[in-house]
Structure formats: C-alpha cells, structure tokens
C-alpha positions, 0 to 999 in steps of 0.5 A: 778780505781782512777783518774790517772790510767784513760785510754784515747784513743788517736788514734785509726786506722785501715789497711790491718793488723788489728788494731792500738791503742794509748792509754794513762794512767798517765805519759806513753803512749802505742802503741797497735796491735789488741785485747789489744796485747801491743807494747811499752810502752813510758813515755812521758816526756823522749820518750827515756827512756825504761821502760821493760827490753826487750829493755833494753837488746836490748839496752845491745846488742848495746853496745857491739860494742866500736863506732857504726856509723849506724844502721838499725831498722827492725820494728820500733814500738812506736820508743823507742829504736830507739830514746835511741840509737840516744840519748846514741851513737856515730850513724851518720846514722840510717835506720828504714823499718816498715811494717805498715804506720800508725805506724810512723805516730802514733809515731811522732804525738803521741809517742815523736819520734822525726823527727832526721836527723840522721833518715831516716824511710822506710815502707815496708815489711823488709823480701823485704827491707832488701837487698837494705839496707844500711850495719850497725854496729848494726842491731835491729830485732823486727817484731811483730804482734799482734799474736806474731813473724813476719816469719822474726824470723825463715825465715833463709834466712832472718836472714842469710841475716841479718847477712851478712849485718852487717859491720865488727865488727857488732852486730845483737841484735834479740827480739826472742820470748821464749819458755815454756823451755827458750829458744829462738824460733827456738833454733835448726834452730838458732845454725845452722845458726850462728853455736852456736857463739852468746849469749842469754840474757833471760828477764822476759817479756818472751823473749830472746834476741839473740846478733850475731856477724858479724862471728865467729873471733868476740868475746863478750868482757864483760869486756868492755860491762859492763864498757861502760854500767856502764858509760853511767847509770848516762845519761840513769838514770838505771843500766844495770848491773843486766841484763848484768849478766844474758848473757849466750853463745848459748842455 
C-alpha cells in the first residue's frame, strides 16, 4: 500500500447495535457498521459530493419533484445526501430520525455534516418515529445494518405509512437491496402496495432505487427530470443523465 492509500482510524464506538468506524484513506473519509460493512463513503473537501451511484440515483428521485420545500431523511448515515439536497434544492425544512446516536454525532465532528438550520435531526427507531413526523415533499428510506436491510424495507405498514405521509405531488425514493435476479427485495409485497405505479432505477452497487408517487394520478415526467438534472450538473460537477436512462416503470 503506498503512502496515500494509508488507512487511519478516526474514531471507533461501540452501542447496543454493534460497532461504529470512522475510517479515513486519502482525500475521502468512511463511515462503518460492524465487521468492515462500509456505510458511506464522504470526500472530505466537498461533504456533498456523492461518490456511488446509489445515492446519486437517490438524489435522481429528488428531482422529480419541480420545487420541494421539505424533506424527511429516514436513516441518516455519513449524512451525504442529506447535505446534497440542502445544497442542490429549493428545501426549507428538513427532518432526519437516525436509530443510532453515535451516527450524527460521528458525522458532525468527523464527517462534514454541517450544523444547517434548515436541519433538524431526531434519533430514534423511524418504524416508531414516523407518524409524528412532519408530512414532505420527498421522503428518503435508507435504514441499514451492518447485515444488510432494516425490517422497515419489507414492513408494508411501514412503507404504506410512508407513502401516506407524503404531501400531494410528493416523492417516496427507497434504497432497496436487490436480488440475484435484479430485482428489488420484496418485489411481490412492493407492486401490491403501491399497485405497480412507481419506477425502479438499478445501479451497479447492487441495489435498486424505488421512486413512488404519492398516488396513482401522478406521473414520472422524464422530460422535465432530465432537464432539471442536466441543469443542475455544472453545480454538482457530474452528469446524471447515463443514470436517468437506466429508470424502467415497475418490475
């Protein structure tokens, strides 16, 4: 290993769930649960920047709402998305629940989540949290262990629940683990729930993004996705358009 590629551990915590690592190599720094099971990846001199298409997708599922004015964060982790979509849109209010409280303190003092106004971070288990949320524009789902998917992903209570609190002309944007066929877990229980009216975006980590409407009158425009995506790629210094292409409907 040469001199730059040095691992250095920043911090290292331990809670009721298991274990927190935050590690740094070179110019990014990385947030860990458990036996090495990676969480997010932050390049520290821009703390907004997404580095893996995953969140980069996510960010995608944002954008298909015109002007979102609030959003709701379930699971927080390194904070990186979190602090793209305070950065890149129009939010005025922002609510994240994170079960595990090392994890904001870890990425505030180490992490580059900055302390925004606009932010207000709850911790606590979202599955219980959720109802006394605000309503938002766009809800964000992201709970991992360092075993994998939170029971959140195929609780249909939960996700139904999420649904509902979105305001009209909202967007629900899932980080869904996929299977060994490509598609998204729970495929079955999810074109149940939202009736196969939501859309899939596949990135090469290994999971599917799901982006549900609030109902079924609402519509993925593409047209006016894409060019808010093509807009924005001079601020967020990448393209989104080769992701943008690989959406298909319902699976």
């Amino acid at each position: 290993m040469t001199e730059e590629r040095v691992e250095r551990l920043l911090a290292e915590v331990h809670d009721e769930f298991g274990m927190i690592r935050v590690l740094e190599v070179a110019d990014y720094r990385f947030l860990e649960f458990g036996d090495a099971i990676e969480q997010s990846c932050v390049f520290t001199a821009d703390p907004s920047w997404l580095e893996y298409d995953y969140t980069r997708a996510m960010l995608i599922g944002a954008l298909c709402h015109e002007q979102p004015e609030s959003a709701l964060f379930l699971g927080l982790g390194a904070g990186t998305l979190t602090q793209a979509c305070l950065k890149f849109l129009p939010l005025e209010d922002v609510e994240a629940i994170e079960l595990r409280p090392d994890v904001p303190r870890l990425a505030i003092e180490y992490l580059g989540l900055d302390d925004d106004p606009r932010l207000y971070i709850r911790v606590g288990d979202a599955l219980e949290l959720l109802d006394s949320a605000e309503s938002a524009d766009l809800i964000f789902v992201d709970l991992y262990t360092d075993v994998g998917p939170g029971v959140g992903h195929l609780a249909w209570g939960f996700l139904e629940n999420c649904q509902k609190r979105l305001n009209p002309g909202g967007w629900l944007v899932i980080n869904q683990w996929a299977t060994d066929d490509g598609k998204p877990l729970g495929a079955a229980l999810l074109r149940g729930l939202y009736h196969r009216h939501y859309w899939e975006l596949p990135v090469k980590e290994g999971n599917v993004i799901l982006i549900v409407p609030s109902d079924l009158d609402q519509d993925l425009h593409m047209d006016g996705l894409s060019a808010r995506a093509e807009a924005l790629a001079p601020r967020l210094g990448y393209s989104l358009q080769s992701l943008i292409k690989c959406i298909r409907p319902a699976t």
